[in-house]
N, C-alpha and C positions, 0 to 999 in steps of 0.2 A: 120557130126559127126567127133571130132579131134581124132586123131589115136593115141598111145605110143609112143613114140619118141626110136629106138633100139640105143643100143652102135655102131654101124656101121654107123647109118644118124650121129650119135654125132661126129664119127671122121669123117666123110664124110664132114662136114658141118667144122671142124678145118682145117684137110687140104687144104679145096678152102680158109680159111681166111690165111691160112699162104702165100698161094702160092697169093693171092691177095695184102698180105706187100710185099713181095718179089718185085711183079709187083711195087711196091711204090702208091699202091692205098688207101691203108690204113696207120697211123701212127701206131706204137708200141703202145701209150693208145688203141688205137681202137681197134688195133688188141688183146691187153690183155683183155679189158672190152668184146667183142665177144668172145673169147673163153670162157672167165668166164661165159657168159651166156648160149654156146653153151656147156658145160660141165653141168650144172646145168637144162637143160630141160627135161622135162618131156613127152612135147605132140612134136607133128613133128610142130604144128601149130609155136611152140616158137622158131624153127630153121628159119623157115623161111624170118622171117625180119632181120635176120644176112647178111644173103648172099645176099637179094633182089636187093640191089643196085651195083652191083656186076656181071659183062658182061657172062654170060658163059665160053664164048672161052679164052683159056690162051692165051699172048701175051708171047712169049719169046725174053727176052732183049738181046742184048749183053753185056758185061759184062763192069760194069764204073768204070774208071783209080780210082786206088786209092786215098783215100786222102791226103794229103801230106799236112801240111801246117807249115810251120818254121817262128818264129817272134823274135823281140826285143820288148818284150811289151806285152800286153795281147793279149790272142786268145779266142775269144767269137762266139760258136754258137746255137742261140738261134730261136724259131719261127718254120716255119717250111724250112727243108732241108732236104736231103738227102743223109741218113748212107752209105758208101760203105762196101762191106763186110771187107777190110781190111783199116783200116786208121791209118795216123800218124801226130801228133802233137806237134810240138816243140817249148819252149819262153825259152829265156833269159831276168829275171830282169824280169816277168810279170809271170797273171793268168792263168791259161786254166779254161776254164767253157764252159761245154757242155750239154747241154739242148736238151735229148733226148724225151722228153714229147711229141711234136707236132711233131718230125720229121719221115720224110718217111723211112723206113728202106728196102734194098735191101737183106739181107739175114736172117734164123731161127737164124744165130749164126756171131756175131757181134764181132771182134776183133779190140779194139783201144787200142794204143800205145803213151801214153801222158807223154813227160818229161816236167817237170819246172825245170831251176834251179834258184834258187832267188826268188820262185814263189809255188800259191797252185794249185791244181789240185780238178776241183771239177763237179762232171758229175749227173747229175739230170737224171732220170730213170720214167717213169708210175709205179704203181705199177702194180703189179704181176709177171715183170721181174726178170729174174734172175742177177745176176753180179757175177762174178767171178771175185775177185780184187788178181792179181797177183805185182800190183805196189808197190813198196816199197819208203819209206823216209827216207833219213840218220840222220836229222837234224827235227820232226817235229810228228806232228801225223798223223794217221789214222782213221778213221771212218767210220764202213760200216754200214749204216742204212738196216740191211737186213729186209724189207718187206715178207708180206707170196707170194710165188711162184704160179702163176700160171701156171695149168699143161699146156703144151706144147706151153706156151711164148715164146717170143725170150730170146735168152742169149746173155748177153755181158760181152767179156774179157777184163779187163781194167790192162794191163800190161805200164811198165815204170814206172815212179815217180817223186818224187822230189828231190832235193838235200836241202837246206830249205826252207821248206814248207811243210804242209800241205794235205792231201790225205782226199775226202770225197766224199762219194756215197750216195746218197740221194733219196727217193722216193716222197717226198714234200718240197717245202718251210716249212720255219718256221710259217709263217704268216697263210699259209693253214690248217698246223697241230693245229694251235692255234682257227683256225676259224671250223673246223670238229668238235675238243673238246668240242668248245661251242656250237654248233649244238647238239651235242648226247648228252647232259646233260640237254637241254631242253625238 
């Protein structure tokens, strides 16, 4: 017989997933689509396949060099890799595009620091993330696709900017949002 699921297994069951992105065992989708689930159960039976794959014992990392990357030209990273808590990104004459979808994230609370100058800035997110867009552009627009929040995702700061160009935070492709629409109307 499945048992009620209490508010204590529910945060029980969110904190081992955080502290599992943290480990970089999970991506930020993953880890928002899991807590989304683990928020929303019912019985303890629904907690259980969140966490299943998922070691007991905490490993404790040491902590990894920031990211630092400076170009002439575009900076693309896309697939999966790995957020450090604090990163910086700089081009001259080029894009930044950061495709946080698939990648592993090392902490709850994520600050990147992305200038372009000559150049747009454009940082792709799961949904349920938060962003905090502190980046500014002197010459260009802005865009924050703000998606609904998942409670206790990760957050990310996205401070610097452009000079011209461009600023935009995204929860999907266009092509995605275009292919979801025509899903839920059938």
């Amino acid at each position: 017989m499945d048992i009620r699921a209490s508010d204590a297994e529910r945060d029980a069951t969110v904190d081992r997933l955080r502290e599992a992105a943290a480990e970089g065992r999970l991506t930020l989708e993953d880890l928002t689509d899991r807590i989304e689930a683990a928020a929303g159960a019912v019985m303890r039976s629904e907690l259980v396949p969140l966490t299943s794959d998922l070691p007991d014992a905490i490993v404790v990392h040491e902590a990894v060099p920031t990211a630092n990357i400076r170009a002439v030209g575009d900076v693309k990273r896309v697939g999966t890799w790995t957020v450090d808590a604090e990163n910086e990104f700089r081009t001259w004459f080029g894009n930044i595009k950061l495709d946080l979808r698939q990648a592993q994230i090392t902490t709850i609370e994520t600050h990147i620091n992305a200038r372009a100058v000559f150049g747009n800035v454009v940082l792709l997110v799961p949904e349920g993330v938060e962003v905090e867009l502190r980046a500014r552009t002197q010459i260009g627009r802005t865009k924050l696709d703000a998606g609904l929040r998942t409670p206790g995702a990760p957050r990310v700061v996205l401070s610097g900017g452009t000079f011209f160009g461009d600023i935009k935070v995204q929860h999907r492709r266009l092509w995605e949002k275009l292919t979801r629409r025509g899903t839920l109307k059938q």
